[in-house]
C-alpha positions as CSV (number, residue, x, y, z in Angstrom):
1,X,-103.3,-99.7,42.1
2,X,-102.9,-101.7,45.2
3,X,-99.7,-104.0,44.7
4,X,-100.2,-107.6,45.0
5,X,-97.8,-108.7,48.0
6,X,-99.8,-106.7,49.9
7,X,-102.9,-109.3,49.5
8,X,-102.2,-111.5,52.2
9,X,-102.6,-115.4,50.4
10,X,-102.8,-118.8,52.2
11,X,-99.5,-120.5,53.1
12,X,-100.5,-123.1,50.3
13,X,-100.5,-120.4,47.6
14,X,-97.3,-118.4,46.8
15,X,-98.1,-114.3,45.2
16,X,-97.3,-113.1,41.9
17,X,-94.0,-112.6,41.8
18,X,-93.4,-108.4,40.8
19,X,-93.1,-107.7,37.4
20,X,-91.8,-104.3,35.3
21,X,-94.7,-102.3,34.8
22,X,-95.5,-101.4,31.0
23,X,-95.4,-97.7,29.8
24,X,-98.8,-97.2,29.1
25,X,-100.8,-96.8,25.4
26,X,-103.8,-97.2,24.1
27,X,-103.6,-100.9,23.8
28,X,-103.9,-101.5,27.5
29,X,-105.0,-98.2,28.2
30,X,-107.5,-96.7,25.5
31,X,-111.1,-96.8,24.8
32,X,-111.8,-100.6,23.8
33,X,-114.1,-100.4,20.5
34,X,-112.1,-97.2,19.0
35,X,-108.5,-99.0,19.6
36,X,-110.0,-102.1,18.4
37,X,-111.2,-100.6,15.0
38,X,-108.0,-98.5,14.9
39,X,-106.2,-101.6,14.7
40,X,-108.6,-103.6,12.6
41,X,-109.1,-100.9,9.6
42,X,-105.8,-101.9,8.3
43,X,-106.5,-105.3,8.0
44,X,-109.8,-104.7,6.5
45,X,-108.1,-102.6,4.1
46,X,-105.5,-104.9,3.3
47,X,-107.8,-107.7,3.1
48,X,-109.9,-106.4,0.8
49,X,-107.5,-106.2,-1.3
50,X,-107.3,-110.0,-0.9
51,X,-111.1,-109.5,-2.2
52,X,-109.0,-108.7,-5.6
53,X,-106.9,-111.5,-5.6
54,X,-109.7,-114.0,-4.7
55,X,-112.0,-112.0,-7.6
56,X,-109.1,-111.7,-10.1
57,X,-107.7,-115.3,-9.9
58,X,-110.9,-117.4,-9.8
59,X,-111.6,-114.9,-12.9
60,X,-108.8,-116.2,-15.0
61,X,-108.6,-119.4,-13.6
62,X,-112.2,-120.0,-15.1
63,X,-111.1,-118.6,-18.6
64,X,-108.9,-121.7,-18.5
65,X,-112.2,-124.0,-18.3
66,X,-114.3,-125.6,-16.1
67,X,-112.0,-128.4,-15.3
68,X,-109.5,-125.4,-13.7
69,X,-112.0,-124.0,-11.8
70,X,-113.0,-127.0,-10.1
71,X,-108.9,-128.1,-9.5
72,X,-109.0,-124.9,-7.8
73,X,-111.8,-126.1,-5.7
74,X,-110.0,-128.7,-4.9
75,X,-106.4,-127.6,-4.2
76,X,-108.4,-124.6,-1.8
77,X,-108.8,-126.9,1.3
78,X,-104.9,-127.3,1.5
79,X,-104.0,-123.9,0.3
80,X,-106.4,-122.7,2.9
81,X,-104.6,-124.8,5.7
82,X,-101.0,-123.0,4.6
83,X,-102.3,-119.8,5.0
84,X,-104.8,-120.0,8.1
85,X,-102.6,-122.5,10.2
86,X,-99.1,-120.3,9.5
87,X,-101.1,-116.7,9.3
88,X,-104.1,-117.0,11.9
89,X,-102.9,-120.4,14.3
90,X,-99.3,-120.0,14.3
91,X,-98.9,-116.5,13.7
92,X,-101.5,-115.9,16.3
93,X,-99.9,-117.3,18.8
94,X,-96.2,-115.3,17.7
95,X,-98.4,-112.4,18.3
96,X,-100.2,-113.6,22.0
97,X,-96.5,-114.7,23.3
98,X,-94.8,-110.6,22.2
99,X,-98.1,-109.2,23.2
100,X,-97.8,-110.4,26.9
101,X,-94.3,-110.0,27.1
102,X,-94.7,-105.8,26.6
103,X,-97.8,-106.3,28.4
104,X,-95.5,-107.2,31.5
105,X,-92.7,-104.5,30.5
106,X,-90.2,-107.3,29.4
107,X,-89.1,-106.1,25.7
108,X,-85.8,-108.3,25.9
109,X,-87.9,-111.3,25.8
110,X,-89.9,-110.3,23.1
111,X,-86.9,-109.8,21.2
112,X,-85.9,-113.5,21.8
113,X,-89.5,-114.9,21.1
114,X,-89.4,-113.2,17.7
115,X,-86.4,-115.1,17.2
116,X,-87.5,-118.4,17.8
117,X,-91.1,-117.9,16.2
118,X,-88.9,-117.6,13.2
119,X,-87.3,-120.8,13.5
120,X,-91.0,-122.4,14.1
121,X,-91.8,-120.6,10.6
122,X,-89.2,-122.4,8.5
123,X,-89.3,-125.7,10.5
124,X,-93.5,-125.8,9.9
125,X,-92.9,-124.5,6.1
126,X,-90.5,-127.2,5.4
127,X,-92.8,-130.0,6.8
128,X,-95.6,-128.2,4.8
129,X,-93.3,-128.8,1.6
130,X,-92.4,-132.2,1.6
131,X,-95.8,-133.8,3.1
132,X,-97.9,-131.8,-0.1
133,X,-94.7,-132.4,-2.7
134,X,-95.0,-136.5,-1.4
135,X,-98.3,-137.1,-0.3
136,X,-100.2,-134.6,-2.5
137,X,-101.3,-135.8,-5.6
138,X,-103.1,-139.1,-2.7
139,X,-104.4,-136.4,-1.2
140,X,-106.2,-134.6,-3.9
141,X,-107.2,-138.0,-5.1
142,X,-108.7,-139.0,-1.6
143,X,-110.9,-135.7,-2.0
144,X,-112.5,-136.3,-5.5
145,X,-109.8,-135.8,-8.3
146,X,-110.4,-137.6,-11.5
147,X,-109.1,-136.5,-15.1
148,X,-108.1,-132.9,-16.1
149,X,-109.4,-131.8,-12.7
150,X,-106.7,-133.6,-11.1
151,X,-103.8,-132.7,-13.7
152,X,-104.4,-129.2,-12.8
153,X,-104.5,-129.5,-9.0
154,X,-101.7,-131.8,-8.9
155,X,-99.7,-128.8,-11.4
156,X,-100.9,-126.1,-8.7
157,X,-100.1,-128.0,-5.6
158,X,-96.4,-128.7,-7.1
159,X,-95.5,-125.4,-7.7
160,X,-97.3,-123.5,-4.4
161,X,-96.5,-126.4,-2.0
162,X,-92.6,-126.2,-3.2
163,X,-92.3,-122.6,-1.9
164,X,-94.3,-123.4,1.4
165,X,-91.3,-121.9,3.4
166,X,-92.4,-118.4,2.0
167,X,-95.5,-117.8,3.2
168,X,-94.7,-119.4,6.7
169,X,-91.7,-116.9,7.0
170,X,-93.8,-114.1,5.8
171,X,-96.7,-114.8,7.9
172,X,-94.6,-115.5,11.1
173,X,-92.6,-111.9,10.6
174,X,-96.4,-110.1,10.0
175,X,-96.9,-111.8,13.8
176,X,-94.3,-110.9,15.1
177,X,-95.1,-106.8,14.0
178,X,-98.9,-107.5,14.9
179,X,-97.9,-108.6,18.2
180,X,-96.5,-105.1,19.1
181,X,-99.3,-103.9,17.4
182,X,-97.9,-102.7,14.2
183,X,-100.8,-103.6,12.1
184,X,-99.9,-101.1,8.9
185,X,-97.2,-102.6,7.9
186,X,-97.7,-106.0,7.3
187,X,-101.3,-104.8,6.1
188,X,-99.7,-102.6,3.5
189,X,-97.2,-105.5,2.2
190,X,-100.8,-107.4,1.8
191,X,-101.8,-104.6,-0.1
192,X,-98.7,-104.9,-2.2
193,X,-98.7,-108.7,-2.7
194,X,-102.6,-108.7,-3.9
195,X,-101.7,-106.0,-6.7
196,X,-98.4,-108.5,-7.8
197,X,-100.4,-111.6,-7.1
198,X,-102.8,-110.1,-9.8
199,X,-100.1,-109.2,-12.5
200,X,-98.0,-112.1,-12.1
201,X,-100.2,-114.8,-11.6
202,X,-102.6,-113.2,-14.5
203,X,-99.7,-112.8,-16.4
204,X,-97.8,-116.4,-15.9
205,X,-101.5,-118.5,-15.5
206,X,-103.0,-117.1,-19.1
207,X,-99.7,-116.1,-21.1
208,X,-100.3,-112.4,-21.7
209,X,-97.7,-110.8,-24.3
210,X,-94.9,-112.9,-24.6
211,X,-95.3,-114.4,-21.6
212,X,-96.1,-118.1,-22.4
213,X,-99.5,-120.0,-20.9
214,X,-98.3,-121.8,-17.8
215,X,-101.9,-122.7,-16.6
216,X,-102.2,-123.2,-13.1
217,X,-98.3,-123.5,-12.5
218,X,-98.2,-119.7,-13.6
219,X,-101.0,-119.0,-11.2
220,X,-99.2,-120.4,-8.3
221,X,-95.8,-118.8,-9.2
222,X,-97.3,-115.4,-9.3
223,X,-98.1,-115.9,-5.7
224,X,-94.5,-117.1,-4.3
225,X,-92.9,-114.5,-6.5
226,X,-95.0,-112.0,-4.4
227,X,-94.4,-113.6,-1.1
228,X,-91.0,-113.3,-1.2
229,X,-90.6,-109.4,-2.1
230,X,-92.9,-109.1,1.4
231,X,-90.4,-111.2,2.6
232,X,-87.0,-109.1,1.9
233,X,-89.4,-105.6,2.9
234,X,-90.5,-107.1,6.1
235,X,-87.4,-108.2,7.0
236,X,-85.4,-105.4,6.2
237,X,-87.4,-103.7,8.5
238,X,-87.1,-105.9,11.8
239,X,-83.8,-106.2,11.3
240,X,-83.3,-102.6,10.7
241,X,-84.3,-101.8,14.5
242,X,-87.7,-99.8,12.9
243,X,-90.1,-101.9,15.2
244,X,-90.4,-101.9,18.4
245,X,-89.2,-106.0,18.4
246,X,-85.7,-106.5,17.0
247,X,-85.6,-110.4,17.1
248,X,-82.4,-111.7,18.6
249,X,-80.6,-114.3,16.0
250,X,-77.0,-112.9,16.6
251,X,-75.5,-115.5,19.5
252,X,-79.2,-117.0,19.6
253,X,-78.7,-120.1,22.4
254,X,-81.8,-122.1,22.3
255,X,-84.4,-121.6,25.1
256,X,-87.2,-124.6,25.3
257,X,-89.2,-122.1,27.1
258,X,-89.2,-119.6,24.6
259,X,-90.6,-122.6,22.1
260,X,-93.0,-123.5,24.9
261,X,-94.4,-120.2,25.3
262,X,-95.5,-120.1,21.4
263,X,-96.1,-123.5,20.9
264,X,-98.4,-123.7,23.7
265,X,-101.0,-121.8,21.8
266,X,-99.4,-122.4,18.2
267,X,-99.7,-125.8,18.5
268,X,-102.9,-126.2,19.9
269,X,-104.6,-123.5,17.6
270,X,-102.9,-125.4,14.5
271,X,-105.7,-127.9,15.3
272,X,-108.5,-125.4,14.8
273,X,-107.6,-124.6,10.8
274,X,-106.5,-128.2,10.2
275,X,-110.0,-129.6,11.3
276,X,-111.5,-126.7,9.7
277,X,-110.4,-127.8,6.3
278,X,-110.6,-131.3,7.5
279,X,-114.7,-130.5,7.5
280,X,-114.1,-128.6,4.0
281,X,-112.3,-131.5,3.2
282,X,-114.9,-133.9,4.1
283,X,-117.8,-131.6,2.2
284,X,-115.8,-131.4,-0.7
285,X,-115.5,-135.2,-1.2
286,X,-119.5,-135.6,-0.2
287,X,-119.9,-133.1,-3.0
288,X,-117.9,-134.5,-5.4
289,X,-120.3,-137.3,-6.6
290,X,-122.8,-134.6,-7.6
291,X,-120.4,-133.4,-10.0
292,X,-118.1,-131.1,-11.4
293,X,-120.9,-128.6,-11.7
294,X,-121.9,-128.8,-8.1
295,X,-118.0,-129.0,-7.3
296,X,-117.5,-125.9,-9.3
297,X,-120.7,-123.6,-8.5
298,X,-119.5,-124.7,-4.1
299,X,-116.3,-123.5,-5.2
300,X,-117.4,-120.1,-5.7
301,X,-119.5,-120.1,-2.6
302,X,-116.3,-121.1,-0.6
303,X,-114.6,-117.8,-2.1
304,X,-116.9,-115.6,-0.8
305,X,-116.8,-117.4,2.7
306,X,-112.9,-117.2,3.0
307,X,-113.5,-113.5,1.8
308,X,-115.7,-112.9,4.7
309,X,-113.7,-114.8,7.1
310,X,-110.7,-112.5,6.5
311,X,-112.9,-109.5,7.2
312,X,-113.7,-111.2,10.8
313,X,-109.4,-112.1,10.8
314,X,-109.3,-108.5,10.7
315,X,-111.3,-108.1,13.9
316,X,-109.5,-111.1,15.3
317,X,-105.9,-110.4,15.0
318,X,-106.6,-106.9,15.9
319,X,-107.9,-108.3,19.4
320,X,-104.8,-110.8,20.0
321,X,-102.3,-107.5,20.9
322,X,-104.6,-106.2,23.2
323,X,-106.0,-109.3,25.0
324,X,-102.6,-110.5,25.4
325,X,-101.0,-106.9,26.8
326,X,-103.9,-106.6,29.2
327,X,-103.9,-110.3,30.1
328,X,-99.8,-109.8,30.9
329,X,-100.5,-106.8,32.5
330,X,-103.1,-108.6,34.7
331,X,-106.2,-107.0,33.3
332,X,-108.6,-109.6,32.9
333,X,-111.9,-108.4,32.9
334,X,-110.5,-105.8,30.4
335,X,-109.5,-108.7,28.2
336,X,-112.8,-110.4,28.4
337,X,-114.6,-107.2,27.1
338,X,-112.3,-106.7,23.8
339,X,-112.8,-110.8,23.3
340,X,-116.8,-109.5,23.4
341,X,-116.7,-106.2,21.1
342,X,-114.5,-108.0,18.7
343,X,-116.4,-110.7,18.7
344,X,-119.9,-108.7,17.9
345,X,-118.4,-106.3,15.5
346,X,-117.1,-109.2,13.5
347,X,-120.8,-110.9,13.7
348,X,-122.4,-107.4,12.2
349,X,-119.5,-107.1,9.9
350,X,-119.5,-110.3,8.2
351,X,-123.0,-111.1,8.5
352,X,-124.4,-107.9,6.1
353,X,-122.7,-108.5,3.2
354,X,-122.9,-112.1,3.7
355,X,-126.9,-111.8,4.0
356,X,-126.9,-108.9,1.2
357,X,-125.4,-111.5,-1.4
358,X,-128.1,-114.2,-0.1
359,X,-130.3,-111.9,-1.3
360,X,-128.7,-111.1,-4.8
361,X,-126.1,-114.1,-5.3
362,X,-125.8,-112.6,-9.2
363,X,-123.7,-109.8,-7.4
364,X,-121.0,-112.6,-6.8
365,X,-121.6,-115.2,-9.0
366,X,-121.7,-113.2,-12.2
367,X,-118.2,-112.4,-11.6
368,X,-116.7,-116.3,-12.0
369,X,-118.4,-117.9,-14.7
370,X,-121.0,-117.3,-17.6
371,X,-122.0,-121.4,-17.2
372,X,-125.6,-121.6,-16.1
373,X,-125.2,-125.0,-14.2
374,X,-122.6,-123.1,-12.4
375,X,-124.6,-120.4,-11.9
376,X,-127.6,-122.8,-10.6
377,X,-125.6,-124.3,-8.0
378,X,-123.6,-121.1,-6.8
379,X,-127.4,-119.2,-6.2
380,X,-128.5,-122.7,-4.2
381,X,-125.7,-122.9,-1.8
382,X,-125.4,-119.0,-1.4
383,X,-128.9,-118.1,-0.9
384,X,-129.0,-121.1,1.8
385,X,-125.8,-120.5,3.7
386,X,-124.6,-117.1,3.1
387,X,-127.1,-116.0,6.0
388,X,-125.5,-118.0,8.7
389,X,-121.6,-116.7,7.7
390,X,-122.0,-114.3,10.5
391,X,-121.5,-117.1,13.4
392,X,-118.0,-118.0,11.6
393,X,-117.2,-114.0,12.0
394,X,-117.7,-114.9,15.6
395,X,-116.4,-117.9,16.1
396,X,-113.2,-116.5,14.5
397,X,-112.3,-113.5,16.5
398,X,-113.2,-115.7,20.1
399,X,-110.5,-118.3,18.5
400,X,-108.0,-115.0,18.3
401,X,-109.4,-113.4,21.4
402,X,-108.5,-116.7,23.4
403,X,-105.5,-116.9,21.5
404,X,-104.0,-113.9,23.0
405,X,-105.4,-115.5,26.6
406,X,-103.4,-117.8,25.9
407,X,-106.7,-119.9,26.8
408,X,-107.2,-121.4,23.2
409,X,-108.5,-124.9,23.7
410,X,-112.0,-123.9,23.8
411,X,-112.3,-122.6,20.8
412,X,-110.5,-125.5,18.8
413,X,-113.0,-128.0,20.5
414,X,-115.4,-126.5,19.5
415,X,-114.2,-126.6,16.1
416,X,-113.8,-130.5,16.2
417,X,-117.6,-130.6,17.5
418,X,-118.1,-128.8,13.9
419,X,-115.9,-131.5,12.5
420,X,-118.2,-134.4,13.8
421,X,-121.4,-133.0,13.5
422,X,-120.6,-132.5,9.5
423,X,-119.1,-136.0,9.2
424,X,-121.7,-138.0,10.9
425,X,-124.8,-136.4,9.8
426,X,-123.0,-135.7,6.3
427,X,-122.4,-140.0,6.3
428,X,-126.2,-140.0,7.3
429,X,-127.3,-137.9,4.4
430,X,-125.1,-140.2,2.2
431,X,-126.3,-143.0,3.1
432,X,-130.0,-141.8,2.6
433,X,-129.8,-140.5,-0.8
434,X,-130.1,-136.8,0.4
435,X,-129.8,-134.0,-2.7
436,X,-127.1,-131.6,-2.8
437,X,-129.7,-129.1,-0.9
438,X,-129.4,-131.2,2.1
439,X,-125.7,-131.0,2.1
440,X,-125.8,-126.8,1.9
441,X,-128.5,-126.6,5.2
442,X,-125.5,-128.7,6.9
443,X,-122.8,-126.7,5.9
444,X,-125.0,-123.5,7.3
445,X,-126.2,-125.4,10.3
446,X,-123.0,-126.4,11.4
447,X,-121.8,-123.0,11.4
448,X,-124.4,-122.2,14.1
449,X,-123.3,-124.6,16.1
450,X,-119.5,-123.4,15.5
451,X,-120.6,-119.7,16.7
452,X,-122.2,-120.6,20.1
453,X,-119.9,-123.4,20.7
454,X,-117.2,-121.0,20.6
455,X,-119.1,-118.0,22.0
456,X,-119.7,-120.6,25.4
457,X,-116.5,-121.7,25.3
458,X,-114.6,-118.2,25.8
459,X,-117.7,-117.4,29.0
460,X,-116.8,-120.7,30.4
461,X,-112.9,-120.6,30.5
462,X,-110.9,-119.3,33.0
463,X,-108.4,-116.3,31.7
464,X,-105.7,-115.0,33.9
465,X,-102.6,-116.6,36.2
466,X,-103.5,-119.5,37.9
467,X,-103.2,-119.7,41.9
468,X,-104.4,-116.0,42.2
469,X,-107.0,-115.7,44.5
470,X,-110.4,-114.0,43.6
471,X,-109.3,-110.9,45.6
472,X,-106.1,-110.5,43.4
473,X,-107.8,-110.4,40.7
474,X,-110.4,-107.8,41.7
475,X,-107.5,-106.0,42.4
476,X,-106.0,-106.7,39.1
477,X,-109.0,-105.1,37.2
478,X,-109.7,-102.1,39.4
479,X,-107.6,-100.1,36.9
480,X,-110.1,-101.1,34.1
């Protein structure tokens, strides 16, 4: 490969300056689709395991009544925002700024990275604890709560939001792994936490044995519990000097750039999962006046989407490592074509189940609840949206695949052109009497628009260093 001082550049431009380069792997080096689904399968094993605990506790939470199952409805939007903004957002971008550190040979930094992306964890997780512990219970109220349904969100939110420093730290530590491209690891500790999630909050939620009925406070508890044995495991391991990142805390001095480098992506992709529950959010409270019924029967429908969506995280995260290490090594056009095959496995992978329970909702909805209003509504909404889940599988992994660009901001527009579309034709439907029907085609129409929005805005967006002239770059990618 030609080197790049010997590109001659106008006197207004100044050339890359040299950089280390990486040892190589399959990550920069290896057949795109069959390093990408060696990376992904993990993930996908891990998360369906998630498919347990999403099964499992809406199971039990609806043998504690109708009223539960709608709290749970409505404590999902925030819960939702915890684990996307410090898992997919944040944790993304931990996993971009390592990625393109190795990807330019400069494992010292990556060290120091993973340091400060754990101080971002805890700082994020403690904001996330006091705004839900003081502002929750308004919250939950602003989206619909009324009655028991409120009691038992406000008893959930207590409990999960006053541990919110546990799954930030466990998430940011799994980023910090997938951005060397360890995905095993923190899959497996998924694995593990879905089997104790199960026991404990089973156990704690409905009182089995001696164990006395804690409701949804028992639920919740079963889930920190299990956070924080991932916690000690993953820990002990990056402290242990087992990965290929050691983060750097011993005489840690403070770098802004280091920061800079994460929060540059981190906290412009924490906008995409806070307006994406903003929209659920908003949906929620249009659905509300229907009733708890309607709340209830969307509620299930949601599972399955955030089911599906963590099958196209799967696809996603597994493209962040090797965007980012190709877009630090300099190879762009390589990038560009993972950002594409991860973006149309995840369409294909999420979209046939997705369109297989359109077809026979009782396959899902059987599972939750024997109520047949609840059943009613939960066949409406799937057998009209389920179809169009596919285009959030897509619009996911671009948000990733941009992510480990470092190019992000296209992706999170596009998700606030989502956010308006559902608010001001939602607001229209309101205001015309529309039926719940007319509420579910949004919700599926919007997702459309989510999909290409997203899809156009990774075609549109410049990737690579700027200042390097088209010739550089050719240059750049003839090793792809």
């Amino acid at each position: 490969m030609t080197e790049i001082a010997e590109i001659p550049v106008d006197e207004q431009e100044r050339p890359l300056p040299p950089s280390p380069r990486p040892a190589r792997s399959a990550l920069t080096d290896g057949p795109i689709l069959r390093t990408l689904l060696s990376l992904a399968w993990p993930n996908v094993v891990a998360l369906s395991a998630g498919t347990c605990v999403v099964i499992a506790e809406t199971s039990y939470i609806g043998r504690l009544g109708v009223e539960a199952l709608a709290a749970m409805a409505l404590v999902f939007p925030t819960v939702i925002l915890t684990m996307t903004m410090s898992g997919g957002a944040m944790g993304g971008a931990v996993a971009s700024a390592i990625a393109r550190a190795l990807g330019a040979g400069d494992r010292e930094r990556a060290g120091t990275l993973a340091a400060h992306a754990l101080l971002i964890g805890i700082t994020f997780g403690l904001v996330f604890m006091l705004g839900m512990l003081i502002f929750g219970p308004q919250v939950l109220t602003m989206l619909g709560g009324r009655g028991d349904v409120l009691a038992h969100a406000i008893a959930y939110t207590q409990v999960f939001f006053g541990g919110a420093v546990l799954p930030w730290t466990l998430n940011t530590m799994a980023g910090v792994l997938r951005g060397t491209g360890n995905m095993k690891l923190p899959s497996l500790l998924i694995l593990n936490s879905a089997v104790w999630q199960i026991v404990l909050g089973g156990t704690l939620g409905l009182g089995l044995g001696p164990v006395p009925q804690l409701g949804m406070r028992g639920v919740a508890a079963g889930a920190l519990t299990a956070y924080s044995m991932n916690i000690c495991i993953m820990g002990w391991y990056l402290f242990s000097g087992r990965a290929r990142v050691v983060p750097k805390l011993r005489g840690l001095r403070i770098q802004w750039a280091m920061f800079f480098d994460i929060l540059k992506v981190g906290a412009i992709a924490c906008f995409s999962p806070l307006q994406s529950v903003l929209t659920i959010s908003i949906f929620t409270h249009m659905l509300a006046k229907f009733g708890t019924a309607i709340l209830a029967g969307y509620g299930i429908g949601a599972r399955l989407e955030f089911l599906l969506t963590s099958i196209a995280f799967s696809f996603g995260i597994a493209s962040v490592p090797m965007v980012g290490m190709a877009v630090g090594a300099g190879r762009i056009s390589r990038a560009r074509r993972i950002a594409w095959i991860a973006g149309a496995s995840a369409f294909v992978a999420v979209g046939t189940p997705a369109c297989l329970v359109a077809l026979f909702p009782d396959l899902w909805v059987n599972i939750f609840t024997d109520s047949a209003n609840v059943r009613a509504t939960s066949h409406q909404y799937l057998s009209t949206v389920a179809p169009f889940y596919a285009f959030i599988g897509l619009a996911s992994t671009m948000y990733f695949s941009s992510q480990g660009a470092a190019k992000v901001i296209g992706p999170v527009l596009a998700q606030t052109a989502r956010l308006i579309y559902i608010a001001s034709c939602g607001w229209w439907l309101s205001t015309h009497d529309a039926s719940a029907q007319n509420f579910f085609w949004l919700a599926a129409s919007s997702m459309v628009v989510l999909g290409l929005l997203s899809s156009s805005s990774v075609a549109l967006t410049r990737w690579g260093p700027r200042g390097t002239r088209p010739a550089v770059r050719a240059v750049l990618s003839a090793a792809d």
